[in-house]
C-alpha positions as CSV (number, residue, x, y, z in Angstrom):
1,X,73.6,95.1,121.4
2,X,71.4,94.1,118.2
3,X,70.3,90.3,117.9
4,X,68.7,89.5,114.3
5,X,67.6,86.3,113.3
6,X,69.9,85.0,110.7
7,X,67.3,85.0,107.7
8,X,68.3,88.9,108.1
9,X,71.6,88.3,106.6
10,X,71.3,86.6,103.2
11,X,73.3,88.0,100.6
12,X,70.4,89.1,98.9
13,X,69.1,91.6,101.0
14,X,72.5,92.9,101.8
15,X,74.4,93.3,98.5
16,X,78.1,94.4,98.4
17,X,78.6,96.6,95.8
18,X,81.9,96.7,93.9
19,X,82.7,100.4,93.1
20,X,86.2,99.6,91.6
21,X,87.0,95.4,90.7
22,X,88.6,93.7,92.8
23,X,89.6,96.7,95.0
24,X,87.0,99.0,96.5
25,X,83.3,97.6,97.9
26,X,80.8,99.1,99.9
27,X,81.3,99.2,103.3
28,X,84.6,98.5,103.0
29,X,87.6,100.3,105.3
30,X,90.5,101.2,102.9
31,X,93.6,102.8,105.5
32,X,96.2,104.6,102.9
33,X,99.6,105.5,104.5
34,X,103.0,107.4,103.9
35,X,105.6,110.0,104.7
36,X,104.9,113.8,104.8
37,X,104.6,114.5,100.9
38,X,104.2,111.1,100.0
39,X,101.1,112.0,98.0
40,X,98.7,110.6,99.9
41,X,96.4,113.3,99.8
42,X,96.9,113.6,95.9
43,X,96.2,109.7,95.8
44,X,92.3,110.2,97.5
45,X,91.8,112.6,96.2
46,X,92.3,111.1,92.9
47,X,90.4,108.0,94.0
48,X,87.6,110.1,94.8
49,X,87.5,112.0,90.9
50,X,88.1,108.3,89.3
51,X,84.9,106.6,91.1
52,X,82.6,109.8,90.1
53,X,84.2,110.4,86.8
54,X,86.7,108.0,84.9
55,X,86.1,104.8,83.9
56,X,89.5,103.1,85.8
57,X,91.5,103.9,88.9
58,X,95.2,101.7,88.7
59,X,93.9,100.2,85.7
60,X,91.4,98.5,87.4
61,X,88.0,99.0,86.0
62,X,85.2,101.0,87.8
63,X,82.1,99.3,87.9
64,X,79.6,101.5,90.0
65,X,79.4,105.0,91.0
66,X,78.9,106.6,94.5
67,X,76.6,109.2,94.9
68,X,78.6,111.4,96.1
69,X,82.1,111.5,97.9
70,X,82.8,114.0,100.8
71,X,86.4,114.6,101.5
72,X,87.0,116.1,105.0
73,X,90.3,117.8,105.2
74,X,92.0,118.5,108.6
75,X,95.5,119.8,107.8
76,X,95.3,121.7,103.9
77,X,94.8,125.5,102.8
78,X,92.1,126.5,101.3
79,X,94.3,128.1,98.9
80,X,95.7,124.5,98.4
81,X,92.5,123.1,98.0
82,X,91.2,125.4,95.5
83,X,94.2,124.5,93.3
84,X,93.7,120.5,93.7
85,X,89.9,120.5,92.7
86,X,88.6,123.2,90.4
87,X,87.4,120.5,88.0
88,X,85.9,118.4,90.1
89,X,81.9,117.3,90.0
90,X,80.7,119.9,92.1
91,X,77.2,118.5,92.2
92,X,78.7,115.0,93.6
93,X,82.3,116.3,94.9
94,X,82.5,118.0,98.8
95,X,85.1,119.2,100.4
96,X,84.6,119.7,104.1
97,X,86.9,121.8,106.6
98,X,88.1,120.5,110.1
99,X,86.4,122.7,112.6
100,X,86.6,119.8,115.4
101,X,87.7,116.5,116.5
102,X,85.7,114.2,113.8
103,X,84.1,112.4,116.0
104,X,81.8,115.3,117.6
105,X,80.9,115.8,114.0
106,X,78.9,112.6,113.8
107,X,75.3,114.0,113.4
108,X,76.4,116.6,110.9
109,X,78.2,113.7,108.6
110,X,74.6,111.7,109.1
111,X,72.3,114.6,108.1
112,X,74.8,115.3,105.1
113,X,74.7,112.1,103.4
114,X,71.3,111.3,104.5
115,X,69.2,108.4,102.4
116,X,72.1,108.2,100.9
117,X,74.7,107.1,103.3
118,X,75.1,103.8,101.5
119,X,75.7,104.8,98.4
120,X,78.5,107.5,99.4
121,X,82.1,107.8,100.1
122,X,83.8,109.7,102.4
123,X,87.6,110.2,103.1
124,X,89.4,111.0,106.1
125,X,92.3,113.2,105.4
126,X,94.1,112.2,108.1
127,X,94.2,110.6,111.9
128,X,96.7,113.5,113.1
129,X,94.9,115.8,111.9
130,X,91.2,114.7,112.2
131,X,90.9,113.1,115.7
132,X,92.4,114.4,119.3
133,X,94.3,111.9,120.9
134,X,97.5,110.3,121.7
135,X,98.3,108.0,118.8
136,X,100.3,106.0,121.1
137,X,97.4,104.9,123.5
138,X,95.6,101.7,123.2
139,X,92.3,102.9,124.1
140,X,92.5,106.1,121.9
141,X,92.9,104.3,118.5
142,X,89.8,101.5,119.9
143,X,88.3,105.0,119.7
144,X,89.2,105.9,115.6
145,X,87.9,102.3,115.2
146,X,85.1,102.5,116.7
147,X,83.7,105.7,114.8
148,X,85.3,104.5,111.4
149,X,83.3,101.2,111.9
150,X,80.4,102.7,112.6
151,X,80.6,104.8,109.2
152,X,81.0,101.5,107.8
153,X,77.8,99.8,109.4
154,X,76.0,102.7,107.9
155,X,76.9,101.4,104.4
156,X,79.3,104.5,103.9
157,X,83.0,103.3,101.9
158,X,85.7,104.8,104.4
159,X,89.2,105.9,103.4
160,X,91.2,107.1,105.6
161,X,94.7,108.4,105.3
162,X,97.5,108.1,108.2
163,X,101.3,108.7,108.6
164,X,104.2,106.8,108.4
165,X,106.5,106.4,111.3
166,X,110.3,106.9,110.8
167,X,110.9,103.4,110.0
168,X,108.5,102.9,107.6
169,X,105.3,101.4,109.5
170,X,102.4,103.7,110.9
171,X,101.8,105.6,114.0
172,X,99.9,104.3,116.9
173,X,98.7,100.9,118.0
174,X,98.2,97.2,115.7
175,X,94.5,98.5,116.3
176,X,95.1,100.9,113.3
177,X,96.2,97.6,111.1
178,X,93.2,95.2,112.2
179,X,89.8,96.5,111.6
180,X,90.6,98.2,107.9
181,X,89.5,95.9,104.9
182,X,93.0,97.1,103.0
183,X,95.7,98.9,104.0
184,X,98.0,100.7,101.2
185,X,101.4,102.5,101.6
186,X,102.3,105.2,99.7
187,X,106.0,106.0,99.1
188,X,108.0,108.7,96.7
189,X,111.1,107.5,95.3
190,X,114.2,109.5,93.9
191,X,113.2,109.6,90.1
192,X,110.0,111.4,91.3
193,X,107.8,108.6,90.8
194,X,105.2,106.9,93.5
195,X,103.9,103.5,94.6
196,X,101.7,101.7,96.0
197,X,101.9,99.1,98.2
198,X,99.3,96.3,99.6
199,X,100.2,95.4,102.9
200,X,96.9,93.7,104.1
201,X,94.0,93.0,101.6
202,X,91.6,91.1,103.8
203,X,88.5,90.0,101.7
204,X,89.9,89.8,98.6
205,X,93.3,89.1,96.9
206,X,94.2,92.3,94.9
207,X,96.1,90.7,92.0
208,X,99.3,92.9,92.4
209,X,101.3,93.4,95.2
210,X,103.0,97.2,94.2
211,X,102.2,99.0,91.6
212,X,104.6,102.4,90.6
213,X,102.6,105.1,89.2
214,X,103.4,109.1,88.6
215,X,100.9,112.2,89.0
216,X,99.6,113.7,85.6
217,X,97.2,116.6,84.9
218,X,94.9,117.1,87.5
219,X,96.4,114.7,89.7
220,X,95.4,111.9,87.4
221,X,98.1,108.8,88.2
222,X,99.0,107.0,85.4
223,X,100.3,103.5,86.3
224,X,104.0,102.8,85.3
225,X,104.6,99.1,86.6
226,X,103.0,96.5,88.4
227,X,105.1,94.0,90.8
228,X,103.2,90.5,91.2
229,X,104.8,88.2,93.7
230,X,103.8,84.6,93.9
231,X,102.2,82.5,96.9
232,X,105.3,80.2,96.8
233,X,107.6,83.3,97.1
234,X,105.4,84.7,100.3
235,X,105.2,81.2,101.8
236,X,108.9,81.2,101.4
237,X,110.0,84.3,103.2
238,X,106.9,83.7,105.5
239,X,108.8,80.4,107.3
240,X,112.5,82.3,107.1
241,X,111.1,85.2,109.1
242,X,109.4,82.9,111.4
243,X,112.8,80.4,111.6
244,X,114.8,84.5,112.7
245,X,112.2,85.6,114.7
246,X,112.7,82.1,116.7
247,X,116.5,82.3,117.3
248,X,115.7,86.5,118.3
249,X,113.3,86.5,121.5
250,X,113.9,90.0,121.8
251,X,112.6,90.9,118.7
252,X,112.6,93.2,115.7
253,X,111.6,95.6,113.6
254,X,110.5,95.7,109.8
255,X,113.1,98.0,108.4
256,X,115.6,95.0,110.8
257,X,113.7,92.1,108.8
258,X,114.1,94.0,105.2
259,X,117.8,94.1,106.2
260,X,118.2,90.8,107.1
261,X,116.5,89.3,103.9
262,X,118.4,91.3,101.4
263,X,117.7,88.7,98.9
264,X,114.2,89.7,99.0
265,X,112.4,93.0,97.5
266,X,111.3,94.8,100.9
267,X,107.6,95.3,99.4
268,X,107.4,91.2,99.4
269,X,108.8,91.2,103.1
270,X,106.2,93.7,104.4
271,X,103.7,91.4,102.8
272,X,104.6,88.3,104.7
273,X,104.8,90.5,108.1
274,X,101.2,91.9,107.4
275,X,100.1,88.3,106.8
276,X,101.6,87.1,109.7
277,X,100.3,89.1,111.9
278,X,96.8,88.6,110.8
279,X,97.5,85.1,111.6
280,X,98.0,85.7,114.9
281,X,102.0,84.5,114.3
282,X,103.2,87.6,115.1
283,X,102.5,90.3,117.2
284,X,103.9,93.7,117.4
285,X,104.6,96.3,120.6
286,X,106.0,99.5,120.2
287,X,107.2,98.9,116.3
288,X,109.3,95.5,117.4
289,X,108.1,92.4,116.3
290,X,108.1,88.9,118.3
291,X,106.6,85.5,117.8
292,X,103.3,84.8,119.1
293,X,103.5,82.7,122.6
């Protein structure tokens, strides 16, 4: 354990770099997930191209520009690959190969980004693929955690990607929804379109709560609608799902809470879980919710 005197930590000597308004920051943990052909890997990858090379990801403006952004891949082709980045910034742009668990590949990710670890990017394409472990175990994901924090420490931006369970959520343990700074879902509907969705935006309140988007020309998204909800709205549904939750002890799971508040879109629903649960007014075991004791 380190111990620094608190002079250490004035804001001044340890600025947080915006890379994207009122979205991406240094040092921040962004966790993207989705279904198998979701887009998720489209949706880095175009996240990565935007911050080195357009001026605007989601119409949001960006601000700063990384150094470089390193894209470790642990499940495509190479023939795939090769067809997703040809006109990428090679000087600035890497793709790296999985040729072990992630987390064995520590000092080679150090001596790669080098001086300039914090003022890089790298994304994590994805937890399956990436790490060896059991998803399901408690200690295993304390062990993702651990090495994406540390990434973090270093001043490196850290996106990682993840899949979605059958009802909706992610795979693994509420460890995978507590230490990232954002976490996004990704979802493909039936008239080809995609969205975004925030479910937990902890420093900072993104301004938009979904926003529907489709993939142009080299994988450029080109937003389509944005979906704003109101604090009164969440504070509304926040109470009636802790009023259900009350009379169910045995709990229940999101896609049951969706269900139940039909009156509600489910985006707004998933919102007031996430924010309940970072409250500590929920907590979740094995994809079924229950009220806090």
């Amino acid at each position: 354990m380190d111990v620094f005197s608190t002079d250490k930590f004035d804001l001044d000597a340890h600025p947080n770099t915006c890379y994207i308004e009122n979205f991406l920051y240094q040092e921040d943990i962004l966790m993207v997930f989705g279904h198998g052909g979701s887009g998720k890997s489209l949706f880095a990858l175009d996240l990565g191209y935007s911050l080195l090379a357009r001026d605007s990801f989601l119409g949001k403006p960006v601000v700063n520009r990384p150094k470089c952004v390193l894209y470790v891949d642990g499940e495509s082709s190479r023939h795939t690959l090769a067809e997703r980045v040809p006109h990428f910034p090679h000087d600035r742009y890497f793709i790296a190969i999985k040729e072990d668990d992630i987390v064995a590949q520590r000092g080679f990710l150090m001596e790669f980004f080098n001086e300039d670890i914090d003022k890089s990017v790298i994304i994590l394409d994805n937890i399956t693929s990436l790490f060896t472990l059991d998803q399901n175990s408690q200690t295993e994901m304390v062990r993702i955690r651990d090495f994406c924090m540390d990434l973090r420490d270093r001043g490196l931006v850290v996106i990682v990607l993840h899949h979605a369970n059958k009802s909706g959520g992610y795979f693994g343990t509420t460890v995978l929804e507590r230490f990232p700074t954002s976490l996004l879902k990704i979802q493909k509907h039936t008239d080809g379109t995609k969205s975004v969705t925030v479910m937990k935006d902890r420093d900072r309140k993104l301004d938009w709560v979904q926003i529907r988007y489709q993939t142009g020309t080299h994988l450029q998204i080109h937003p389509l609608a944005l979906e704003r909800v109101s604090k009164k709205t969440v504070d509304n549904i926040l109470s009636r799902i802790v009023d259900f939750l009350g009379d169910n002890q045995q709990g229940v799971t999101r896609l049951d809470l969706v269900k139940t508040f039909e009156d509600t879109p489910p985006n707004t629903v998933y919102v007031a879980i996430a924010r309940l649960l970072k409250r500590k007014k929920l907590e979740e075991d094995n994809g079924i919710l229950y009220l806090t004791k």
